[in-house]
N, C-alpha and C positions, 0 to 999 in steps of 0.2 A: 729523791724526786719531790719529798713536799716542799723543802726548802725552795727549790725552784720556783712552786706555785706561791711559797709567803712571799718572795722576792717580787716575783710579777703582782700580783695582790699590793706589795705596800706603793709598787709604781706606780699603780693606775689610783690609788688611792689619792698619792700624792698630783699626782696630775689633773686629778680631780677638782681636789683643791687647790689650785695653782687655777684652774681655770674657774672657778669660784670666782677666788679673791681677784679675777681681772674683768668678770661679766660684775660684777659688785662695782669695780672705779669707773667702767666702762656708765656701768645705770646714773652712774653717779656725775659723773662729767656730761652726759648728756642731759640728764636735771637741772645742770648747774646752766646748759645752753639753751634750753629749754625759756626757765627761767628770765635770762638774759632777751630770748624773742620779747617775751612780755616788755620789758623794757624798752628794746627798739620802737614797738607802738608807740609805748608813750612820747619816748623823746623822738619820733617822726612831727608827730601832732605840734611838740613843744618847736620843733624844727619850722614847721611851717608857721606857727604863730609867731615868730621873732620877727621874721619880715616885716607884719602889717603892725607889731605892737613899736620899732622900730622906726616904723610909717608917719603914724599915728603922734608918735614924743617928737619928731624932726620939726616940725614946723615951731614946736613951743622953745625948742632947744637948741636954739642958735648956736649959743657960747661954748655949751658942750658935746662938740663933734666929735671930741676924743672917745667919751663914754660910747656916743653910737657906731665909731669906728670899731672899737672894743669888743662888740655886743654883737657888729655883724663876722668880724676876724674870727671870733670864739664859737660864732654860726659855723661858718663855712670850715673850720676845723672840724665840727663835730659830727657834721655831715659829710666831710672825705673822709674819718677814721674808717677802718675797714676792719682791724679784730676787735676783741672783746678790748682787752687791756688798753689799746688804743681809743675806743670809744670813752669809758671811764676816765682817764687823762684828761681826754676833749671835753666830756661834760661837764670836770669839775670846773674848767677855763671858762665855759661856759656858765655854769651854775653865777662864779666871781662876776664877770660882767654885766648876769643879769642883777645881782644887788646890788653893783656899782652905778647899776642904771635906774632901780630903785630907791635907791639913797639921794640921785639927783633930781628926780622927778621930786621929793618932798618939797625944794625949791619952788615948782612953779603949781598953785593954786589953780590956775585955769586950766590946766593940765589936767591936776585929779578930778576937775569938777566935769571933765567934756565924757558926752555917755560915749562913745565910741570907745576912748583910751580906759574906761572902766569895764565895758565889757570883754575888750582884750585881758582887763588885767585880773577881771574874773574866770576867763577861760584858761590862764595860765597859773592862776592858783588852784583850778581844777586838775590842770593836767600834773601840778608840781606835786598833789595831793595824792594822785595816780600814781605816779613816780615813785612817791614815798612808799607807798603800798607795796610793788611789785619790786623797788630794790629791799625792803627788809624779804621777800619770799627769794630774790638773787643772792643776797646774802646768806640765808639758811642754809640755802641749796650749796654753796660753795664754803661753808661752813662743812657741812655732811661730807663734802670730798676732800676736804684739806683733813680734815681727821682722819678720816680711812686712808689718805695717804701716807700719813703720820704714823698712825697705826701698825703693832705688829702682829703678825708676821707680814701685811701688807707692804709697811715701806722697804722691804725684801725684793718686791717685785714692783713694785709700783717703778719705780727711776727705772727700771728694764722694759716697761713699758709704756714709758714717756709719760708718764704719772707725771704731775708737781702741785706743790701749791701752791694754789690762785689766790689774786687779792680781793678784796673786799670791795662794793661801792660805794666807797664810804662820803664825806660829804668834803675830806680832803682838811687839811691844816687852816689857810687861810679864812675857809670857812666856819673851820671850830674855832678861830680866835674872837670872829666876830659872834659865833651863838654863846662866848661865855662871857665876852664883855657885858657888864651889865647895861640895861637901856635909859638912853635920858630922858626924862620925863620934864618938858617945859609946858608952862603955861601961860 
């Protein structure tokens, strides 16, 4: 008879922990979306300032319709994405556009000197600053889950429980060529 009761003892033991280890990925993938809300604020705000900063370059920027074509296509992608993965893709498309639209604006003088297009482009270094902040706390956050997914005995159960690991948001290739290229300095 005790056998019986170690038997039942080491199930409910075990079950125990089985349900641990999936209120644990469970804390943890909601962290990770959590997180991710914060983000959407920001890039709602960065969403809506593209329009008028977009507005604003058009009149100086005849020659380069492509850049503002670019800038609003990369808009309006990142405003349909609809999951998480997909949103990240979108922004990095977006992120490229808006340096490509930076880089041309160095071009026109009368540009950077008008206060309207400075104050958008203050409000977009504010929010890009925002950005930065809340994806290193999305980052973490899907750091902690990709390891406990990783993790064993968790990656036991985690794939049984549509566990996986998530990508990072990161700043993307095209962008890390340009942050390691060194800068020109003319005078």
């Amino acid at each position: 008879m005790s056998g019986f009761w170690i038997a039942i003892i080491v199930v409910a033991v075990l079950v125990i922990w089985v349900i641990a280890i999936y209120n644990a990925l469970v804390r943890l993938r909601e962290n990770r979306e959590n997180a991710f809300a914060d983000i959407d604020v920001q890039l709602k705000q960065r969403h809506d300032l593209v329009p008028q900063l977009v507005g604003a370059v058009k009149g100086y920027m005849e020659h380069e319709a492509g850049t503002l074509q670019a800038v609003t296509a990369a808009r309006q992608a990142a405003v349909g994405a609809s999951t998480v993965n997909e949103k990240i893709a979108a922004e990095k498309q977006l992120d490229s556009a808006l340096n490509g639209l930076n880089l041309q604006v160095e071009a026109y003088p009368d540009l950077k000197a008008s206060s309207n297009f400075m104050q958008l482009q203050n409000e977009l270094s504010d929010i890009e600053n925002k950005l930065a902040a809340v994806r290193r706390f999305f980052n973490s956050a899907t750091k902690e889950l990709n390891i406990s997914v990783q993790k064993f005995p968790n990656v036991i159960f985690a794939g049984m429980f549509g566990f996986k690991q998530e990508p990072m948001f990161d700043v993307g290739e095209a962008q890390r060529m340009v942050m390691d290229k060194a800068p020109e300095i003319k005078f």
